[in-house]
C-alpha positions in Angstrom: -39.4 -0.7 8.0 -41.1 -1.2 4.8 -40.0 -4.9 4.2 -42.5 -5.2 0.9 -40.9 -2.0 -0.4 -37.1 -3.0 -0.3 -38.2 -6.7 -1.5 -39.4 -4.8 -4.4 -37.1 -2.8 -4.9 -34.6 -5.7 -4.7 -36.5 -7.7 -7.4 -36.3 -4.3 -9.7 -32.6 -4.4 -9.4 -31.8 -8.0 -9.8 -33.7 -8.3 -13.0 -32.0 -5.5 -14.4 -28.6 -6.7 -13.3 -29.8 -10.0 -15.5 -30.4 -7.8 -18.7 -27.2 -5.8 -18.5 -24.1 -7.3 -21.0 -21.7 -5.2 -19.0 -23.2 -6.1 -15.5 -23.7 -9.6 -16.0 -20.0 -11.0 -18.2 -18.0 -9.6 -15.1 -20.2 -11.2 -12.7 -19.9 -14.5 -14.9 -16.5 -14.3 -16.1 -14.4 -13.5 -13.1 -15.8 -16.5 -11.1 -15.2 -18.9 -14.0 -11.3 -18.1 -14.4 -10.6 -18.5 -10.5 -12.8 -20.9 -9.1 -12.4 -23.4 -12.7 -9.3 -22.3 -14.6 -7.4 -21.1 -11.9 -7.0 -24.2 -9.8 -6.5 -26.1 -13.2 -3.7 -23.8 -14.5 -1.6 -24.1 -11.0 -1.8 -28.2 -11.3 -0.9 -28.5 -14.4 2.1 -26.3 -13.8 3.4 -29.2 -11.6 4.9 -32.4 -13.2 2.7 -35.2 -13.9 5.2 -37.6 -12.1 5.6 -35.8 -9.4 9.3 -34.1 -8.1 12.4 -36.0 -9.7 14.2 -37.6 -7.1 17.1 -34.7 -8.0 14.9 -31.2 -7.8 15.5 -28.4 -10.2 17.0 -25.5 -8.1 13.5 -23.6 -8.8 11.9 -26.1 -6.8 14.3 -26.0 -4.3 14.0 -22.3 -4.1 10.5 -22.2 -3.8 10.2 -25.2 -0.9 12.7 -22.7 1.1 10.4 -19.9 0.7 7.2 -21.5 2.4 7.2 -19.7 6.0 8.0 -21.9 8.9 4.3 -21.7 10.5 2.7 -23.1 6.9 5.7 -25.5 6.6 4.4 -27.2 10.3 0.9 -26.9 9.1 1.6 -29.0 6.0 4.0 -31.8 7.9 3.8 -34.9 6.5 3.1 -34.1 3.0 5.7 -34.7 0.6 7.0 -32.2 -1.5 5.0 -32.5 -4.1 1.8 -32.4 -2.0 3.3 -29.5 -0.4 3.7 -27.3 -3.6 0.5 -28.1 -4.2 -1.7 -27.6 -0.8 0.3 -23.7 -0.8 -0.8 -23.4 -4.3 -3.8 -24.3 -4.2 -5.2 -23.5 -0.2 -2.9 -20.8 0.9 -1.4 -18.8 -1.8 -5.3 -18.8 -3.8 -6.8 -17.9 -0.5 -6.9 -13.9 -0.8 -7.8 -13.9 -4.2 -11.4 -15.8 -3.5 -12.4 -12.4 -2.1 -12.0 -10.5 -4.9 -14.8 -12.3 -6.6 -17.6 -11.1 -3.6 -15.8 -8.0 -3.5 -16.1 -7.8 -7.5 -19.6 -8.6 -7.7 -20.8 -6.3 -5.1 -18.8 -3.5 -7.0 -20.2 -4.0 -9.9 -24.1 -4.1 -8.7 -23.1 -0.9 -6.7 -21.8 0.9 -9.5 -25.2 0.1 -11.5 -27.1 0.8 -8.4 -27.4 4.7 -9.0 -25.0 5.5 -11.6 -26.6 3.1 -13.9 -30.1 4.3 -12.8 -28.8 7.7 -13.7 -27.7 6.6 -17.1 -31.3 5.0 -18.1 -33.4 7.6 -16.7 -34.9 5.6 -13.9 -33.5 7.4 -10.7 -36.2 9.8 -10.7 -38.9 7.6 -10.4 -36.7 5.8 -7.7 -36.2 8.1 -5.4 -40.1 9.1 -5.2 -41.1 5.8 -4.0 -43.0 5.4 -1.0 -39.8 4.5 1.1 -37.9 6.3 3.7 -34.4 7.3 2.6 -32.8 4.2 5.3 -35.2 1.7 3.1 -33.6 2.8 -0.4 -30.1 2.8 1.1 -30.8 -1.1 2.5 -32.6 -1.9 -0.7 -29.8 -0.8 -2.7 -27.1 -2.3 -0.2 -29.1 -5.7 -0.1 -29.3 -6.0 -4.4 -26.2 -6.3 -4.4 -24.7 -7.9 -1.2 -27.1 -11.1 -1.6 -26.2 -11.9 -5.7 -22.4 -11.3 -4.0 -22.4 -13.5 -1.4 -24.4 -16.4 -3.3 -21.7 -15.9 -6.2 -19.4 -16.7 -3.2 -20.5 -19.8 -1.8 -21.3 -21.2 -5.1 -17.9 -20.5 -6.4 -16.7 -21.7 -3.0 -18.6 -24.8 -3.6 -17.3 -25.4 -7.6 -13.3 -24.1 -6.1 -13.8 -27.4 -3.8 -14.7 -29.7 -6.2 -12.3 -28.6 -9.1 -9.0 -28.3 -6.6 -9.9 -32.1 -5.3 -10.6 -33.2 -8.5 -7.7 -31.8 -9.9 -5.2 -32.4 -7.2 -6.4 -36.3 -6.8 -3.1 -37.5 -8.7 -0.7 -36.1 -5.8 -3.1 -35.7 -2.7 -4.8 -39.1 -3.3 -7.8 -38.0 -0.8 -10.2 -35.2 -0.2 -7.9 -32.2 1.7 -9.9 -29.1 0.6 -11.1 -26.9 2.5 -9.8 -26.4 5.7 -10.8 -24.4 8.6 -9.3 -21.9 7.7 -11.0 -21.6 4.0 -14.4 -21.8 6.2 -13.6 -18.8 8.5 -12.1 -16.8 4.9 -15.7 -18.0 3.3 -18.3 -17.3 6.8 -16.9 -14.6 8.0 -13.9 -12.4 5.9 -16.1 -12.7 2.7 -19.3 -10.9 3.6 -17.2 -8.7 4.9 -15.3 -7.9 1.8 -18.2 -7.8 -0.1 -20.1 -5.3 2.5 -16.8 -2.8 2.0 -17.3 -3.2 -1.8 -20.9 -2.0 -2.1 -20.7 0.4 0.7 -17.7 2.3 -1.2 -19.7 2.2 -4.8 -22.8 3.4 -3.7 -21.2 6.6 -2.1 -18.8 6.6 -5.8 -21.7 5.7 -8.0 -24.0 8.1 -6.2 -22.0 11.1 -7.1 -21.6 10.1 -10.4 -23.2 10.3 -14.5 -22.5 7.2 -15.4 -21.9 3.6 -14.8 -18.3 3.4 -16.3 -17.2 6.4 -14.4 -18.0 4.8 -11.3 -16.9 1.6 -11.8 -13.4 2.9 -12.5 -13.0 4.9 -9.1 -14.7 2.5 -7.6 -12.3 -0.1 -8.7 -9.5 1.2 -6.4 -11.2 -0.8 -3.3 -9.4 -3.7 -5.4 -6.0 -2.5 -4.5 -5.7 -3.7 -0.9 -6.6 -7.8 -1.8 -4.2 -7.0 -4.3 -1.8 -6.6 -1.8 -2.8 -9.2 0.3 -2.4 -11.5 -2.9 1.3 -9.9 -3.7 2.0 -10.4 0.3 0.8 -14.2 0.3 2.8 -15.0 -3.1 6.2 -13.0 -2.0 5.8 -15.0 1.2 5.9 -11.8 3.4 3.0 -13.5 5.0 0.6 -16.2 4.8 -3.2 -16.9 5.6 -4.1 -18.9 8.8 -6.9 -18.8 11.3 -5.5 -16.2 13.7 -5.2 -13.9 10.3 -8.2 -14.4 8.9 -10.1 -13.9 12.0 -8.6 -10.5 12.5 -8.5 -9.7 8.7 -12.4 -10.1 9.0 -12.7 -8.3 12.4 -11.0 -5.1 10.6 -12.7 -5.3 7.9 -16.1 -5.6 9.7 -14.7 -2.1 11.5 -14.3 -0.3 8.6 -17.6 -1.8 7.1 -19.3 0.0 10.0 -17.6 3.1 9.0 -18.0 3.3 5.5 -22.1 1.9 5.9 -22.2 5.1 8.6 -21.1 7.5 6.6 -23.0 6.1 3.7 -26.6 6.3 5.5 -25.2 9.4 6.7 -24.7 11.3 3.4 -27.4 9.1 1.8 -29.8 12.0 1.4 -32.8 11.8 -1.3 -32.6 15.2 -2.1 -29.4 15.5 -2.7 -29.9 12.7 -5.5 -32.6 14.4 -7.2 -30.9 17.5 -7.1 -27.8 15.8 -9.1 -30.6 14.6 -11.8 
């Protein structure tokens, strides 16, 4: 395999992705409103004394709710630090992997589409590289900016949720294992099923946008996975996460199959 050709092509596409307004605010944005504001917003939701010693019904409500395998995992906090260790370590857990999965999206959909849109394709696909060299240079410029988005923003959420949970934890307590498993192993994942699903949309397609939008449906199931953690219909623990990443690693290998599969140059120049 041509390794100096894919690094090449890798450098192409990352300094475009740096010049593009609508690549780049998405890739900027998203990350800044979960892994800074996000963990913010949910403390400051709770009182800055704590619980009353008589607890509004809400609260009462919402302490019932917690599943009985989360409420032994968190025995021995009180309930304050309990409201806030679900907030902030289970209930935020599914929605860290939209940010891989979003940035991985995004990439993809400028991977071809955009390519389309400026006029560059052409000269791309009639580089001296085998159509498996494209396809994993165009897989790889986006799945690496993803994944270091990832365990930077994994890196700032850790800081900010200890930071801002001192007042009622009164010690370090983030992450736990089961944050490390969601970040090694579920997130590359996510981010893999991402890119994989826009370079098949954005290869078929005129224009950035366009693919972008259809693309964006891949969103939908962490979507549920969010709904499902906040409505309590389940929660996110080791045992989960393992097999959430084994599935996902499945359909990965699916989707990157069919992918190289249908991943034929001529069939790109033909849509030019």
């Amino acid at each position: 395999m041509n390794t100096r050709a894919i690094q090449a092509i890798i450098r192409k596409d990352l300094q475009v992705v740096t010049r593009s307004k609508a690549v780049m605010l998405p890739i900027i944005i998203l990350p800044l409103v979960f892994f800074v504001i996000l963990p913010i917003f949910f403390v400051a939701l709770i009182p800055s004394d704590g619980l009353p010693a008589a607890q509004p019904a809400e609260l009462e409500e919402f302490l019932a709710q917690i599943p009985v395998g989360l409420e032994q995992e968190m025995a021995g906090y009180t309930d304050t630090q309990k409201i806030v260790v679900f907030m902030l370590v289970y209930m935020l857990a599914p929605m860290f992997l939209i940010a891989p999965l979003m940035v991985a999206s995004v990439i993809a959909a400028d991977s071809f589409a955009g390519e389309r849109e400026r006029k560059t394709l052409e000269a791309l696909v009639y580089t001296p590289t085998t159509d498996l060299e494209l396809f994993t240079a165009k897989m790889l410029a986006a799945w690496i900016p993803a994944m270091i988005v990832a365990l930077l923003g994994f890196i700032i959420y850790a800081i900010m949720v200890n930071i801002s949970a001192w007042p009622y934890m009164g010690r370090i307590f983030f992450p736990n294992a089961m944050w490390l498993v969601l970040v090694l192993w579920v997130a590359p994942a996510t981010a893999a099923l991402g890119l994989g699903t826009m370079v098949l949309v954005s290869s078929r397609v005129k224009s950035f946008q366009e693919a972008y939008q259809l693309g964006g449906v891949v969103v939908l199931p962490v979507i549920m996975l969010v709904v499902a953690q906040a409505t309590g219909v389940m929660y996110f623990n080791i045992t989960l996460v393992l097999l959430l990443g084994t599935v996902l690693w499945l359909i990965d290998a699916l989707v990157l199959g069919l992918s190289v599969r249908t991943f034929q140059r001529g069939e790109i120049i033909a849509r030019l």
